[in-house]
C-alpha positions in Angstrom: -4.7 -151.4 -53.3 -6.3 -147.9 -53.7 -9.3 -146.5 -51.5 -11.5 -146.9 -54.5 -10.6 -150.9 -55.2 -10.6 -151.3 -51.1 -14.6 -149.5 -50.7 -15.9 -151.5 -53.8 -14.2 -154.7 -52.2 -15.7 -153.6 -49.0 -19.1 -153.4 -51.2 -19.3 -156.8 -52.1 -18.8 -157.7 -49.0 -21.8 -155.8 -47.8 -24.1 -157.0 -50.5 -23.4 -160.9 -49.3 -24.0 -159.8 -46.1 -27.1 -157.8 -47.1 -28.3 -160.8 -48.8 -27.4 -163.2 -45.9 -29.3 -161.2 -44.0 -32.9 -160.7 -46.2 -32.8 -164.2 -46.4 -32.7 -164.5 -42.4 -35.4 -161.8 -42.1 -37.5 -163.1 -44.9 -37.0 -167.0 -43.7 -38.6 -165.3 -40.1 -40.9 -163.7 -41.2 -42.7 -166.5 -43.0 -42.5 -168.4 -40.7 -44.3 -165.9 -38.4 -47.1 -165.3 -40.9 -47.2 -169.2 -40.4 -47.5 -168.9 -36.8 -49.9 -166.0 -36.8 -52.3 -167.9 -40.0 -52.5 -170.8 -37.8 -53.9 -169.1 -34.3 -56.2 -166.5 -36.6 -57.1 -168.6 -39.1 -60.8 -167.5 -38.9 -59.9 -163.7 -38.8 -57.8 -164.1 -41.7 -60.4 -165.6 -43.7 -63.2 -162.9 -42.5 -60.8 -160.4 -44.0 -59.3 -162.3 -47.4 -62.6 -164.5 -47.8 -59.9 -167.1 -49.4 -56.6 -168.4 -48.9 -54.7 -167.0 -52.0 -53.2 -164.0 -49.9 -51.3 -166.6 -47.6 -50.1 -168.7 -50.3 -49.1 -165.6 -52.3 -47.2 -164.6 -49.6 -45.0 -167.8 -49.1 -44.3 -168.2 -52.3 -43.5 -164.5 -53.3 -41.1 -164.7 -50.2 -39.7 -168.4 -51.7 -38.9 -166.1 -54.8 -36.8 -163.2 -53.2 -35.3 -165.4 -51.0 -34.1 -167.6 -54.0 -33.3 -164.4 -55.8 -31.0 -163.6 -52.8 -29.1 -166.3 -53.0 -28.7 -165.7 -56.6 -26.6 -162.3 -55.5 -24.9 -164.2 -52.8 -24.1 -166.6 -55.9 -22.8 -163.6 -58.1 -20.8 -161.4 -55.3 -19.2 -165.1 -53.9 -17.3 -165.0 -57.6 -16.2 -161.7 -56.5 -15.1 -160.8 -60.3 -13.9 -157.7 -62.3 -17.3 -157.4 -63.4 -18.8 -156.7 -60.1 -15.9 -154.5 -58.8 -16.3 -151.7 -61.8 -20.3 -152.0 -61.4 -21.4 -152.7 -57.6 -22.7 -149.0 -57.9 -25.2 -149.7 -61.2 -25.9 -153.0 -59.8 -26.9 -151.8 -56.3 -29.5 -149.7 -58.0 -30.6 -152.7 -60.4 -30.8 -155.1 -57.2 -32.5 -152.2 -55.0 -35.8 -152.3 -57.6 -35.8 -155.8 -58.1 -37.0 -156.1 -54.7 -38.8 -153.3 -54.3 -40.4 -154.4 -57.4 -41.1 -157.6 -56.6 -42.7 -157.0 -52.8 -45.0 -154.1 -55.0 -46.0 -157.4 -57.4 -46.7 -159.2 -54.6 -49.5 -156.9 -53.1 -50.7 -156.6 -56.9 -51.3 -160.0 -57.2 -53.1 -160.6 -53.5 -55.4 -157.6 -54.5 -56.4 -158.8 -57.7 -56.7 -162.8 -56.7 -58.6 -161.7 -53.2 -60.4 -158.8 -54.6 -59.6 -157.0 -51.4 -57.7 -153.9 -51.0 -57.1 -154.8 -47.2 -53.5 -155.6 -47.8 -52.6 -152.4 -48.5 -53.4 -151.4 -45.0 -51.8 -154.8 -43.4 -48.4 -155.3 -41.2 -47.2 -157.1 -45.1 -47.0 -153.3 -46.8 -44.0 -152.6 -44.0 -41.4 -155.1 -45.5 -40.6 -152.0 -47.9 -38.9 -150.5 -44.9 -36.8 -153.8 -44.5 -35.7 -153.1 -47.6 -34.9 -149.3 -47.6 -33.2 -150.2 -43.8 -30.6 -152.4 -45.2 -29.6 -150.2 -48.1 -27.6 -148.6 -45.5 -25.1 -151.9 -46.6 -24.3 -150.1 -49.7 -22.6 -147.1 -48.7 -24.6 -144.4 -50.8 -26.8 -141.7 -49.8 -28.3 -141.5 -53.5 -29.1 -145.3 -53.3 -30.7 -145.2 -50.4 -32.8 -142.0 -51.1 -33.3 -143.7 -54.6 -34.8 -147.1 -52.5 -37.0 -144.8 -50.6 -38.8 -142.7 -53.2 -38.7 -146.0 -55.4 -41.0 -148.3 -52.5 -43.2 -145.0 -51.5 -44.0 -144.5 -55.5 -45.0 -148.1 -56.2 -46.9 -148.1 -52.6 -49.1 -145.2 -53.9 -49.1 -145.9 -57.2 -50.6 -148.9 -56.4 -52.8 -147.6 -53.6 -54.2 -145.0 -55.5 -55.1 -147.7 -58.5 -57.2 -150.1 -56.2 -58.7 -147.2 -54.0 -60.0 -145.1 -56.7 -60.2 -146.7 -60.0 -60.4 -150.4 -59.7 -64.0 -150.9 -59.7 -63.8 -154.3 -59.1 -62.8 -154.1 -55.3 -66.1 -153.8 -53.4 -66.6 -151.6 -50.7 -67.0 -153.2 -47.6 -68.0 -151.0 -44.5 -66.4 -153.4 -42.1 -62.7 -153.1 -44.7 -62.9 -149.8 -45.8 -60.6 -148.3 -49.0 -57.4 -147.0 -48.2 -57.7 -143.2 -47.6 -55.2 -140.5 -49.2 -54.0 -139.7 -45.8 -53.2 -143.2 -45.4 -51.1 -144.2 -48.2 -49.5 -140.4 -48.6 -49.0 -140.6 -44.9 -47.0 -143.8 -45.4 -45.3 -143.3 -48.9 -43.9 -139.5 -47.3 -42.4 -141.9 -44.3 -40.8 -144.1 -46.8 -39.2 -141.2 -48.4 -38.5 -139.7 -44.9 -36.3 -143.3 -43.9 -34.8 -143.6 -47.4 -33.0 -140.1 -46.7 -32.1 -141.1 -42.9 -30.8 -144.5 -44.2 -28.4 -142.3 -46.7 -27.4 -140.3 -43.8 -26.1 -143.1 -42.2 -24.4 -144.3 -45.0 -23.0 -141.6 -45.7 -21.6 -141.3 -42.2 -20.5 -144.9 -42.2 -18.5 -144.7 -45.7 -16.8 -141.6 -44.8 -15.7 -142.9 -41.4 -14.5 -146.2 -43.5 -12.4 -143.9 -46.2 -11.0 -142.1 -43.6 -10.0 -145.2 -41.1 -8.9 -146.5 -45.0 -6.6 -143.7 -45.2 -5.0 -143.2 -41.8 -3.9 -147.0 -42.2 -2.4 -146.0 -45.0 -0.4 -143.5 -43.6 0.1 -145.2 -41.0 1.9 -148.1 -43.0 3.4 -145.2 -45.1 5.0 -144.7 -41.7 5.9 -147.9 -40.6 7.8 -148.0 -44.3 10.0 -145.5 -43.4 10.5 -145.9 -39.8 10.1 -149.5 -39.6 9.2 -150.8 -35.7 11.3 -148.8 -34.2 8.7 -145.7 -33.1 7.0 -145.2 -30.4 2.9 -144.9 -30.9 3.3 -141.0 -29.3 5.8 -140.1 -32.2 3.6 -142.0 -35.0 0.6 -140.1 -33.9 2.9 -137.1 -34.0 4.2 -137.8 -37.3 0.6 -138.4 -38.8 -0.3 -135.0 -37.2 2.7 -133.3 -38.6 3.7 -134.9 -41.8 5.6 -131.5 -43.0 8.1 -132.7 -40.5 9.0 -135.4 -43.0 10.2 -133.2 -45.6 13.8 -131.7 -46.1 14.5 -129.5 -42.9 16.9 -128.5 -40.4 16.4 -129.0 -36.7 18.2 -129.0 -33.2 18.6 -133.2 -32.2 20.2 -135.6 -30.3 22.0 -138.3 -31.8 22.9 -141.5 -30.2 25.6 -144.0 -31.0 25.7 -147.1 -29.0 28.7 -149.7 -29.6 28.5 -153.1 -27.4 32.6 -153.8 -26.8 34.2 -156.6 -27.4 31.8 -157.7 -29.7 34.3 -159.6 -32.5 36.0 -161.6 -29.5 32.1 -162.7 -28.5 31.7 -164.2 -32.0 34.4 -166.3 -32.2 33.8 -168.1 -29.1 30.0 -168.5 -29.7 27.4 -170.2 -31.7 25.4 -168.4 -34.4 22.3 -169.2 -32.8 24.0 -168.5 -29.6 25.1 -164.8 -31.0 22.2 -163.8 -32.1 19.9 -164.5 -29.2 22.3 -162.6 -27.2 21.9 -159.7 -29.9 18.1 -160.1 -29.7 17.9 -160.2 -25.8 20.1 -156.8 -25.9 18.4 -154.9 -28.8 15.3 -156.2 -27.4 15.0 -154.0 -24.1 16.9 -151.6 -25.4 14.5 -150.8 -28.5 12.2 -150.6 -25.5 14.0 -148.0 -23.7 14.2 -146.1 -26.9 11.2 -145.6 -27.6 9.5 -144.9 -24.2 11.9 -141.9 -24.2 10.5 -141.0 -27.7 13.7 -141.7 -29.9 13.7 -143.2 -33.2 16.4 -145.8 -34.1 17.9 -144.8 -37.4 20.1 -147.8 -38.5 21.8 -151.0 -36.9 25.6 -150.8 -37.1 26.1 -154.8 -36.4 27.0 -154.8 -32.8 25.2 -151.3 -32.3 23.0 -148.3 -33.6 22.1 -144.7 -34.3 19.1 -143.3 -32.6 17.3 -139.7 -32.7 15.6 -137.8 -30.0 13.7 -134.7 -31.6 13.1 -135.8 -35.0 11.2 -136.4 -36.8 8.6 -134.8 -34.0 9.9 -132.8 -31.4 9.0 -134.2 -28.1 10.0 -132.1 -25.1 13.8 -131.6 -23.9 15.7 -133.8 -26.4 19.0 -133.9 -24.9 17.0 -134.6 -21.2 15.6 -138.0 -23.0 18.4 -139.4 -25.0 20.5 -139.3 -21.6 17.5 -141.0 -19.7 17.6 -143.4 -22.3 21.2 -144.4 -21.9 21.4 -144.7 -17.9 18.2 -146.6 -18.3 20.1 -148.9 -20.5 23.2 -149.3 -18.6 21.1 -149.8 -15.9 18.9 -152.5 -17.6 22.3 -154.1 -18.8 23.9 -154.6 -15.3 20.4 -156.2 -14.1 20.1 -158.3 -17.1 23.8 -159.8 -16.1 22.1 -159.8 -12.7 20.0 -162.2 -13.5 21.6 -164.7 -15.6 19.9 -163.4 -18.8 23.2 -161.9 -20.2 27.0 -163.0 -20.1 28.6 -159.8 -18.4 28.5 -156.8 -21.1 29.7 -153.6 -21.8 28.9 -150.9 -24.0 30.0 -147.3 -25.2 27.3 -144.7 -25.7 28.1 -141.0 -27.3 25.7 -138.1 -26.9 26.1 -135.0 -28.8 23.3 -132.4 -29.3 23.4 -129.4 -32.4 21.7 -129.0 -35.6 21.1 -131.7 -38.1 19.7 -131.6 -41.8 16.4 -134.5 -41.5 14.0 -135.5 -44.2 13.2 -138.4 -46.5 15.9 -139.4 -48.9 15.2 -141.9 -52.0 12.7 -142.3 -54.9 8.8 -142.9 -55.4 9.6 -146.6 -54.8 11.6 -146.8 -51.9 12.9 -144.2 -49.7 14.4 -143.4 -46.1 14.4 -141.0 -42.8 17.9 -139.7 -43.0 19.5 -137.4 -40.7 22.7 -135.9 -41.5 24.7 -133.0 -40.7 28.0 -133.0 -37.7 25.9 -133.7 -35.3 25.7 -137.6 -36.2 29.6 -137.3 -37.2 30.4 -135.6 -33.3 28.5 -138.1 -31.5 29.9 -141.0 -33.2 33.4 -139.6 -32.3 32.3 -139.3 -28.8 31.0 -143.1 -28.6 34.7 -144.1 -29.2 36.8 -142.3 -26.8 34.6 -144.8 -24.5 37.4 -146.9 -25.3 40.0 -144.5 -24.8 38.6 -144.2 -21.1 37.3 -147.3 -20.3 33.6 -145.8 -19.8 30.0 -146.8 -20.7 28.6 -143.1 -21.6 30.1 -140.1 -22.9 28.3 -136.8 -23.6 28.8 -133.7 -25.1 28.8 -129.8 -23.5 26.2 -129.3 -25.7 23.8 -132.0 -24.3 25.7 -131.5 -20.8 23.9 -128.0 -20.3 20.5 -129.1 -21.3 20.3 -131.2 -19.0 18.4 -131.2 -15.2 20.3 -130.1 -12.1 20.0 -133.8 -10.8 21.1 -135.5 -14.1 23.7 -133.2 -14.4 25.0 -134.2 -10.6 25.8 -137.6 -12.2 28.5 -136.5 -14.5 32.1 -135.6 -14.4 34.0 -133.3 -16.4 35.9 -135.5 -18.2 38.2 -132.9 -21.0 38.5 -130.3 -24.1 39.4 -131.1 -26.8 39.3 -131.6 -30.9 37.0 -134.3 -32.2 38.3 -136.2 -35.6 36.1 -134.5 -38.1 35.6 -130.8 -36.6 38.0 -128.0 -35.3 35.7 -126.9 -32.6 36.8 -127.7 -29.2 34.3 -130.1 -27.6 33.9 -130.2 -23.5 32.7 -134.0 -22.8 31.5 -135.2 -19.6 31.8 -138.6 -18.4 29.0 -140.4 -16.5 29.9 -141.3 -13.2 28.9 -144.8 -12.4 29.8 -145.3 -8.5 27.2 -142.6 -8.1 23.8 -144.6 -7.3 21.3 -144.4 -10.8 18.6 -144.3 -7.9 18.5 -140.3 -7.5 17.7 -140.2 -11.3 
């Protein structure tokens, strides 16, 4: 769904609610004129000599709150109709009520033949209205609701105070003045343009909020879970990073051994909730150490560190990551959790070719480049020398002096897939993880 079908959804929504709420207000505030005729009955009728103004009054207010439910009616269908012209109709509903709170005082005037309640608490229910067209999102609507409510106010007010010679002048009720009426239409005017401020404010917040979802799903589309909230924030701030571009990483290859053998003596179920416990704390581990998992490999997986943001000391994380994990893996077995497990993690650091591979409809983060080729080498001489985590020279001198105190020199030598002549370093596990 685009921004535009998402803000007039969002529209419709606000006009039910607007409506929802008139009807509350208006419901109240009938029933306080109710209250308030029944404890000042006598002043009432000293002002309105009649009871036409009170009766006007309920059932004008019966009327727009009827009318109300009538848009509560039409925006519950929630049809094309009203998605292509929430805009036109906003505008169309904004002077029917307007409209219909300026007949109101009409007819009290002409049925009471006093002016007095153009200078009564009844006169402010314009602002109730040009308040809640904040709902619709438009500075020109509101502004539009505004001017609308103070030009029917003083039209009206300028009618019964200087040509209606049929309102009597009373000394104890006198006329409404110019300064009056002006004074009152320029403050409609003035809260019509601060409701559309609001709006305003409120609807750009909303597209923008709209849009960061967005890319943030755009995101989770190409990364799946497997990212850290740090690097999604990053890769929002940074979405350049996403396109074709080379870039010094660390690549991860983790293999869990004897894997196959595992299978055959177990369960499906029994398999994969042994897969789920292990990927489960180690996806953990990952990410707090800011690497992305690229793929699953079945019984193992490629993970990043440095792309697609650059977080810090790269090769310094990826090898945090790793002892954490073998770490995690001997207390998991610990504890029961886990039958007893090892695995074979290669570390190799260089440069790598990263960016988004696919088409419009579906694409992936791909890094390529000898980097991944290297480290997956190096994850299976594990086998060769019966150890848990092997890591390149390269990663080797990148590394801290205290980190670096818990490997051994292992060898030189060629690496299937490259004629350079790799140094790897073999982690030492009698030597206690605790000085990490």
């Amino acid at each position: 769904m685009s921004v535009e079908e998402l803000f007039n959804s969002e529209i419709s929504k606000s006009e039910r609610l607007r409506a929802l709420i008139l009807i509350g207000l208006l419901g109240l505030e009938a029933i306080s004129l109710l209250v308030i005729y029944f404890f000042y009955s006598e002043e009432y009728l000293y002002m309105f000599k009649t009871h036409i103004a009170i009766y006007a009054i309920l059932i004008f207010t019966a009327i727009i709150i009827v009318y109300e439910f009538f848009v509560l009616y039409l925006f519950g269908k929630r049809n094309k109709f009203q998605f292509r012209n929430t805009q036109l109709f906003g505008y169309f509903n904004s002077f029917s009520e307007v409209s219909l709170l300026s007949i109101l005082l009409i007819f009290i005037v002409e049925y009471s033949n006093q002016a007095i309640i153009l200078q009564a608490p009844a006169t402010l229910t314009y602002f109730i209205f040009i308040v809640l067209s904040t709902f619709r999102l438009n500075f020109k609507l509101s502004i539009f609701t505004g001017t609308l409510a103070a030009f029917e106010f003083i039209l009206i007010s300028i009618y019964y105070s200087t040509y209606f010679a049929n309102i009597p002048v009373d000394n104890a009720h006198p006329d409404l003045t110019g300064m009056q009426y002006l004074g009152q239409g320029l403050i409609m005017i003035i809260t019509g343009i601060a409701a559309g401020f609001v709006a305003d404010l409120i609807k750009k917040k909303m597209i923008v909020s709209w849009n960061n979802i967005k890319e943030k799903n755009e995101v989770i589309d190409l990364f799946g879970q497997q990212i850290s909230p740090q690097i999604a924030d990053n890769i929002l701030k940074n979405q350049k990073e996403l396109s074709g571009t080379r870039k010094k990483v660390c690549i991860m290859f983790l293999d869990i051994r004897e894997f196959t053998p595992f299978v055959d003596r177990h369960q499906p179920e029994e398999v994969v909730a042994y897969l789920n416990t292990l990927f489960g704390f180690m996806i953990n581990i990952i990410e707090s150490h800011h690497g992305v998992i690229n793929q699953f490999l079945g019984d193992g997986f490629m993970a990043t560190f440095g792309a697609p943001v650059f977080i810090g000391n790269s090769s310094q994380h990826a090898t945090e990551a790793s002892l954490e994990i073998i770490d995690q893996l001997n207390s998991e077995f610990n504890k029961g959790n886990i039958p007893e497990t090892r695995i074979g993690i290669g570390l190799h650091y260089d440069e790598a070719v990263t960016g988004n591979i696919g088409s419009s409809i579906r694409k992936q983060y791909s890094i390529t480049g000898k980097v991944v080729i290297i480290a997956s080498r190096i994850e299976q001489l594990n086998k060769k020398y019966n150890s848990q985590l092997l890591i390149s020279e390269e990663v080797y001198n990148h590394l801290n002096n205290v980190t670096q105190n818990t490997f051994n020199w292992l060898v030189a030598s060629k690496i299937k897939g490259s004629e350079k002549l790799f140094s790897i370093y073999k982690f030492d596990e009698d030597k206690s993880l605790k000085t990490l």
